[in-house]
GUGU-250681 format. One line per field, with one value per residue (C-alpha): x, y, z; residue in three letters; residue number from 0. Coordinates in nm, 4 decimals, decimal comma, padded with zeros to 6 digits. Layout:
X X | ...
Y Y | ...
Z Z | ...
rest ALA | ...
nr NUM | ...
This chain:
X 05,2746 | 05,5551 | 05,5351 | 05,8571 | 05,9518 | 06,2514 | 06,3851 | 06,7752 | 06,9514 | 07,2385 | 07,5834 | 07,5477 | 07,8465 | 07,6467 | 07,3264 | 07,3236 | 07,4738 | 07,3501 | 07,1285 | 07,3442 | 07,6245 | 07,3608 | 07,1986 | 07,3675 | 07,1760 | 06,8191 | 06,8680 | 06,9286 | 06,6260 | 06,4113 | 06,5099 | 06,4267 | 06,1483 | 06,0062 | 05,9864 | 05,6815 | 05,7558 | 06,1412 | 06,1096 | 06,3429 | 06,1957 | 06,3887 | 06,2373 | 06,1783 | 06,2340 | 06,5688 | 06,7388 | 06,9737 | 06,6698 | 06,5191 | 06,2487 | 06,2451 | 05,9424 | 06,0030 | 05,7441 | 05,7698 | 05,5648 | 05,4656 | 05,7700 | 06,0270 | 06,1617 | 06,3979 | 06,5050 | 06,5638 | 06,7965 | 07,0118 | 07,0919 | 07,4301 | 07,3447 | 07,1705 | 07,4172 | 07,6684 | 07,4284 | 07,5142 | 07,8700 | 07,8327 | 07,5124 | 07,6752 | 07,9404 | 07,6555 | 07,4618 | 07,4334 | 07,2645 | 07,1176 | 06,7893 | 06,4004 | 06,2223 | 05,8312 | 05,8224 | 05,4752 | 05,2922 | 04,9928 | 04,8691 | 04,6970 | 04,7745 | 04,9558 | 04,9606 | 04,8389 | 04,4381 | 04,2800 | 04,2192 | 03,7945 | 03,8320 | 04,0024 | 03,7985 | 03,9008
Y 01,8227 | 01,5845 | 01,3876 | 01,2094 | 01,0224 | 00,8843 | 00,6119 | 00,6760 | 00,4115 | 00,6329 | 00,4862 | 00,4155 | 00,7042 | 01,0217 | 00,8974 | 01,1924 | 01,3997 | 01,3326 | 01,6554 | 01,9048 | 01,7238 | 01,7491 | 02,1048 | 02,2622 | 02,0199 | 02,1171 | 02,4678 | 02,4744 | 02,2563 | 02,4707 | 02,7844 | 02,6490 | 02,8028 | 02,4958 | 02,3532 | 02,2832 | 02,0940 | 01,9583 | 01,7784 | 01,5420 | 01,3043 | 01,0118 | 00,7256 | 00,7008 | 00,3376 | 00,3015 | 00,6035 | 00,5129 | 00,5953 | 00,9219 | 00,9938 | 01,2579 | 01,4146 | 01,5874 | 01,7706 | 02,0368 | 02,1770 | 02,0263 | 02,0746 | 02,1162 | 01,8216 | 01,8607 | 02,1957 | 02,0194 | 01,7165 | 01,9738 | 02,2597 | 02,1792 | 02,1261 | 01,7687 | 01,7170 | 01,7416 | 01,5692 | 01,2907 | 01,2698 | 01,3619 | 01,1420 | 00,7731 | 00,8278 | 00,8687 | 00,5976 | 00,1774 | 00,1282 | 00,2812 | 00,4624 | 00,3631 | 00,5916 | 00,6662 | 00,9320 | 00,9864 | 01,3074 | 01,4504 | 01,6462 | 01,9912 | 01,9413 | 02,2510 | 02,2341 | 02,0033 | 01,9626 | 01,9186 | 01,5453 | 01,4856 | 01,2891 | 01,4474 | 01,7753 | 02,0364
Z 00,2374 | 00,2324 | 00,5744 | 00,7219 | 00,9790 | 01,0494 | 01,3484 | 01,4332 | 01,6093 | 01,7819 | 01,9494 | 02,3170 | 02,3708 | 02,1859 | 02,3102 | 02,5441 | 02,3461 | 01,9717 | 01,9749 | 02,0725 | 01,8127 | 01,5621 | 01,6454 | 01,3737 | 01,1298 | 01,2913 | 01,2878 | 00,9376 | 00,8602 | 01,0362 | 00,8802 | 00,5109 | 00,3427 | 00,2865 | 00,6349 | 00,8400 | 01,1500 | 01,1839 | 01,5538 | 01,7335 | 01,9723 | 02,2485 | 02,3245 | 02,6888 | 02,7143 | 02,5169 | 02,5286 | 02,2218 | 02,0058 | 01,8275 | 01,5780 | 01,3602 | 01,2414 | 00,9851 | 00,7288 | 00,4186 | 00,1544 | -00,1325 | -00,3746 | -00,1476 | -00,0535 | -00,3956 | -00,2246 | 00,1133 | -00,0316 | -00,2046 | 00,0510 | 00,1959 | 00,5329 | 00,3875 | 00,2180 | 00,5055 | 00,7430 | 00,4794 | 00,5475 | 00,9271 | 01,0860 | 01,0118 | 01,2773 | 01,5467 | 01,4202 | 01,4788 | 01,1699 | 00,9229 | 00,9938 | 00,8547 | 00,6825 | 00,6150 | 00,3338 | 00,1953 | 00,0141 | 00,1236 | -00,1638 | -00,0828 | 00,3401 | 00,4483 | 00,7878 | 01,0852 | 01,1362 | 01,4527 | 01,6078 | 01,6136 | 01,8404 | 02,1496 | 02,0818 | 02,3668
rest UNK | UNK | UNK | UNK | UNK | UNK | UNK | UNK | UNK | UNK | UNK | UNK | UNK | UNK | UNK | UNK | UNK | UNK | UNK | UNK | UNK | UNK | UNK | UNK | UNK | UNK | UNK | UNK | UNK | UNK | UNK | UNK | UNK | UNK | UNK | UNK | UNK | UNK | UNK | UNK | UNK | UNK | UNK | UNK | UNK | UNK | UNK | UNK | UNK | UNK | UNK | UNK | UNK | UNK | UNK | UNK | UNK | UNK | UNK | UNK | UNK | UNK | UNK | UNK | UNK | UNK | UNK | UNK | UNK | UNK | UNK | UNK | UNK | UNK | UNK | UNK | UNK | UNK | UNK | UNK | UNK | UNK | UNK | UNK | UNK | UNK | UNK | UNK | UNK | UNK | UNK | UNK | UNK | UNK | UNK | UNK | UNK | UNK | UNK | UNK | UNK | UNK | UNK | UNK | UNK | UNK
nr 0 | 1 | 2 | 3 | 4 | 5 | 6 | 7 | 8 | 9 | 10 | 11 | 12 | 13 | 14 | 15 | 16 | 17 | 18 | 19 | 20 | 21 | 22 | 23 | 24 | 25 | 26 | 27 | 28 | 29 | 30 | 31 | 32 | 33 | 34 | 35 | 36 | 37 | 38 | 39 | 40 | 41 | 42 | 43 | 44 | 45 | 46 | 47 | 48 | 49 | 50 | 51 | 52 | 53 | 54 | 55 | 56 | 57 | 58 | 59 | 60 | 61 | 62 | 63 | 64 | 65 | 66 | 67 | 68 | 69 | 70 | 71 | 72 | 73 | 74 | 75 | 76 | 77 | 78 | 79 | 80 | 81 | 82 | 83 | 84 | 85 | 86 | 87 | 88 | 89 | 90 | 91 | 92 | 93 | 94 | 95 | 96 | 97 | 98 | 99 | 100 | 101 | 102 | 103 | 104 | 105
């Protein structure tokens, strides 16, 4: 599984609107083959920042940087954006899917 997360710093004037400017871009990420989990999330406290979580199968991250809608989200995201987002991209060989947290057993 290829695990990201990224931390988007939008413009105070699409902070309410960044998601739906940007929908086109998640739909498309969800529909690829490759895609496990493609989740936006606003910080409650500053409302000018999201976190992506983002996660695909092993393999398909190639696949994922190449489809046009990255490509275009290339061109397109900057304009919404304060600075340029941090990343966390790591592999986790043989991890398909989420496992269940020990330690909150329900």
């Amino acid at each position: 599984m290829i695990l990201i997360n990224v931390q988007f710093h939008v413009k105070p004037e699409y902070a309410d609107t960044f998601l739906e400017e940007i929908d086109w871009y998640t739909k498309a990420c969800q529909a690829e083959p490759g895609c496990i989990d493609f989740k936006w999330f606003r910080d409650p406290e500053d409302k000018q920042r999201f976190l992506l979580l983002e996660s695909y199968k092993d393999g398909t991250d190639v696949d994922h940087v190449n489809t046009e809608h990255f490509k275009r989200s290339c061109e397109e995201l900057p304009k919404y954006l304060v600075e340029t987002p941090d990343i966390i991209n790591t592999s986790i060989p043989g991890k398909t899917a989420w496992d269940k947290m020990a330690e909150f057993s329900v």
